[in-house]
N, C-alpha and C positions, 0 to 999 in steps of 0.2 A: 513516540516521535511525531505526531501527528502535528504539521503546521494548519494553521488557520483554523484548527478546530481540537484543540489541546493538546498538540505533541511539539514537541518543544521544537525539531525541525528535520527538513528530509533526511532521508537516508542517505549514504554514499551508496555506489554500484557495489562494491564488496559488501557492502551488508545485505544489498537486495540478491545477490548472487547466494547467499549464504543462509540467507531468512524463511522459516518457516512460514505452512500456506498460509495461517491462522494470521501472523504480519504481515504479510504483503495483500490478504483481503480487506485488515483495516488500512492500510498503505492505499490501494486500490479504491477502496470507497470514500477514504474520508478527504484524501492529500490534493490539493491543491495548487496547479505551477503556480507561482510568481514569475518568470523568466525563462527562458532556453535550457539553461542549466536544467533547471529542475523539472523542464518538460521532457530531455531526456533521461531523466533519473525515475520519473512518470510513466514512460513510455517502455523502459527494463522491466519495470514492476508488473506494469500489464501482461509484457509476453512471459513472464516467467509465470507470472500465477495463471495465467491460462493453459501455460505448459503441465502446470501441476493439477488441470483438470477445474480450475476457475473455480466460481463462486458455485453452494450448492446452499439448500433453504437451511441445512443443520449449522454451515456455519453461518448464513446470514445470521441466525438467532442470535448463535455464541458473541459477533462483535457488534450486533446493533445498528441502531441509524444515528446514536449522537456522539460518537467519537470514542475515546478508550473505555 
């Protein structure tokens, strides 16, 4: 689902509520606002995967620096 860099487009809050770490660190590093909307949709993603204990070097590997 990653906009602006191959995912087709944001998540809804119910997905990001619902989304494993592994999604919301590519969410987190790759997604992009376009608008308000989607700055708070951006903004869910962060505190949640930081609640889940944020980004660590084993997953940066698993999802990379160019998108899915």
């Amino acid at each position: 689902m990653l906009h602006n860099s191959g995912m087709e487009s944001f998540p809804t809050l119910e997905q990001v509520s619902k989304a494993p770490r592994e999604d919301l660190a590519r969410w987190y590093r790759f997604l992009l606002p376009a608008g308000p909307e989607q700055q708070k949709i951006l903004d869910a993603i962060t505190e949640r995967f930081r609640k889940l204990g944020g980004m660590t070097p084993e997953l940066s590997r698993r999802i990379g620096h160019g998108g899915v």
